[in-house]
C-alpha positions in Angstrom: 16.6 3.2 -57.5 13.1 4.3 -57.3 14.6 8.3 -57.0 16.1 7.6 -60.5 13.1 5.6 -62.1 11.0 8.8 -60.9 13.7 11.5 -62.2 14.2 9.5 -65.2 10.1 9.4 -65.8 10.0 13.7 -65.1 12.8 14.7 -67.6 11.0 12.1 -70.1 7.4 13.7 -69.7 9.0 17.5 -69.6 10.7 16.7 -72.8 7.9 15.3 -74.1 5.5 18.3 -73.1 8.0 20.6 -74.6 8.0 18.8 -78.2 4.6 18.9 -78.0 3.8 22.1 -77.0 6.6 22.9 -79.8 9.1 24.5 -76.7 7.0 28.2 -76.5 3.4 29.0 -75.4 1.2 32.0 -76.1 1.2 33.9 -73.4 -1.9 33.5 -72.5 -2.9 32.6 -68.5 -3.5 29.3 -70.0 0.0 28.6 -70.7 1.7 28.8 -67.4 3.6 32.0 -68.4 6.4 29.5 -70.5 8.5 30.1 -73.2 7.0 33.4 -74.7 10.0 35.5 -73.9 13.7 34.3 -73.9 15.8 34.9 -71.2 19.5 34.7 -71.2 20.9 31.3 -70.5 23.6 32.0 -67.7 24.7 28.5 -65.6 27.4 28.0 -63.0 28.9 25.1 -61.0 26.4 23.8 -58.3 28.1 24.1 -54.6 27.3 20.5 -53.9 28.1 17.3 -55.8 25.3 15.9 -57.6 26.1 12.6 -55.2 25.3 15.1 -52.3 22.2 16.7 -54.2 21.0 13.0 -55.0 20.7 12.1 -51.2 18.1 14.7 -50.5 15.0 16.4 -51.8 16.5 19.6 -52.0 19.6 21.7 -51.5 21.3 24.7 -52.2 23.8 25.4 -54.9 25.5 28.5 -56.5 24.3 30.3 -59.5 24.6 33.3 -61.7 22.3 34.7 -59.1 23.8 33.6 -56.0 22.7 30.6 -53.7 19.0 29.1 -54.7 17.3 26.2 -53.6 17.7 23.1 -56.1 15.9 19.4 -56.4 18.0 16.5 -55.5 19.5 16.6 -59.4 20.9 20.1 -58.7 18.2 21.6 -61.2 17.3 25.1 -59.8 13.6 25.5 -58.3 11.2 28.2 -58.8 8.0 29.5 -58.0 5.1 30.4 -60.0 3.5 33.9 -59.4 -0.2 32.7 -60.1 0.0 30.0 -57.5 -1.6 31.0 -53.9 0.4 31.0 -51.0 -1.1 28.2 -48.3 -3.7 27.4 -51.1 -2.6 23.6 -51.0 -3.0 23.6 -55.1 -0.9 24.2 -57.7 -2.5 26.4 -60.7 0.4 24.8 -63.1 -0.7 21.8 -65.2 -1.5 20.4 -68.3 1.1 22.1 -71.0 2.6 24.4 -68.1 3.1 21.5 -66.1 5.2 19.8 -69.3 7.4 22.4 -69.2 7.5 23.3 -65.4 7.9 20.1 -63.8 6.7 20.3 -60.2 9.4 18.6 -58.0 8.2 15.9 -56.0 8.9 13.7 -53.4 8.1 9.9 -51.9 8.0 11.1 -48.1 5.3 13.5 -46.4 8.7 15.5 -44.4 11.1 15.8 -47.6 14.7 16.0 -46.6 16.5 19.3 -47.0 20.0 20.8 -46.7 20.6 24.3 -46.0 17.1 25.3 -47.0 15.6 27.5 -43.8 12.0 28.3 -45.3 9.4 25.6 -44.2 9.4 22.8 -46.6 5.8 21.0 -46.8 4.2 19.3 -49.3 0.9 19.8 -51.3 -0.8 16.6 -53.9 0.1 18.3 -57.0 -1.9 18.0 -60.2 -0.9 14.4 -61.0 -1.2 13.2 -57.7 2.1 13.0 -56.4 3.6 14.7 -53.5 4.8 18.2 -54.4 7.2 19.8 -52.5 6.5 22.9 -51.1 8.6 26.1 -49.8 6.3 28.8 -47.5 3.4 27.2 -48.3 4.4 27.7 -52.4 4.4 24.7 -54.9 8.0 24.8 -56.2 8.9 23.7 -59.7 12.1 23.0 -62.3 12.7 24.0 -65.5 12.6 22.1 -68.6 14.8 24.0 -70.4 17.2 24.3 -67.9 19.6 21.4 -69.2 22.5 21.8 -66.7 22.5 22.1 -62.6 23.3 26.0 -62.3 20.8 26.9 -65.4 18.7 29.6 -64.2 16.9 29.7 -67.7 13.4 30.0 -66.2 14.2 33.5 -63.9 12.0 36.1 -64.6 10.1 34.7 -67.6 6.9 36.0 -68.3 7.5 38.4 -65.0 5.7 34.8 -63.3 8.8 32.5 -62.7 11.2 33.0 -60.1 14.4 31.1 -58.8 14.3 30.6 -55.2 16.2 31.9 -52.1 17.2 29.4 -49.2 15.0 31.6 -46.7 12.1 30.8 -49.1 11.6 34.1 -50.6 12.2 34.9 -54.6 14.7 35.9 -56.5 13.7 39.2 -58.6 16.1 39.7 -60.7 14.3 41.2 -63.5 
C-alpha cells in the first residue's frame, strides 16, 4: 500500500509540474532539456504484467526500441546526459524534476528483474532514495502516459531510455 501511496503522490506532482511549467521548457540548461522538441510518440506492450512490474523496483519490458529497463509501474526509465556518473547527485530538479520524475525506492538494495548493470541508489533532490543504474540517477517520463511510451528518447539530445546492461539507448 505504501508503493501505491508513493506512485500515486509522483504521477500527482509530475502532473502538477507539467501544468505549471505549461508541459514545454525553454531549452535552456535550466530546464532539464524537457519538452522543447517533440518526439514521436511510439508505445508497445510491456513484456511483464504490471502485477509482475509492481513487485519490484525495476524490470525489463519491450518497446519500440527493444528491451529497456522500467520502474515497478512499467514506465520506461532514462538517463539524463548532464548528470555525472558516480557523482552521487542528481543535476535534475525543480521544473526538470516535475517533468522527469526520478524513480525512487524505500530500500537501500532495490529489487530488480533482469536488469544486469549495478543498481545503487543516490538521495535525490527531494530527499528520497533514487535509484540508480552504473552509478547514473535514473528517471521516468511525465509524458509518457502508457507502460511502452518511450516519449522522452532522445529529447533535447539529453534523455535516453535505458538498456538492461545499463548502457543508453541512442536512437537519435
Amino acid at each position: 500500500m505504501r508503493r501505491t501511496i508513493l506512485f500515486s503522490i509522483t504521477a500527482l506532482v509530475a502532473a502538477a509540474g507539467l501544468t505549471a511549467c505549461g508541459g514545454g521548457g525553454s531549452g535552456n540548461d535550466t530546464s532539464g532539456g524537457y519538452g522543447s522538441s517533440s518526439p514521436t510518440s511510439e508505445s508497445s506492450t510491456p513484456a511483464e504484467s504490471p502485477a509482475a512490474a509492481a513487485s519490484t523496483d525495476l524490470s525489463t519490458a519491450e518497446t519500440s526500441l527493444g528491451t529497456v529497463v522500467v520502474d515497478g509501474k512499467g514506465m520506461t526509465a532514462y538517463f539524463f546526459l548532464k548528470d555525472t556518473k558516480g557523482s552521487g547527485t542528481s543535476a535534475c530538479s525543480g521544473d526538470c524534476a516535475a517533468a522527469w520524475p526520478a524513480i525512487t525506492t524505500d530500500n537501500a538494495t532495490p529489487t530488480v528483474t533482469g536488469v544486469t548493470g549495478e543498481v545503487g541508489t543516490i538521495t535525490g533532490t527531494d530527499g528520497k532514495m533514487q535509484i540508480t543504474i552504473d552509478g547514473r540517477p535514473i528517471y521516468t517520463f511525465a509524458n509518457d502516459k502508457a507502460p511502452g511510451d518511450v516519449n522522452g528518447q532522445g529529447l533535447n539530445s539529453v534523455w535516453y531510455v535505458i538498456a538492461p546492461d545499463g548502457t543508453e539507448i541512442d536512437s537519435d
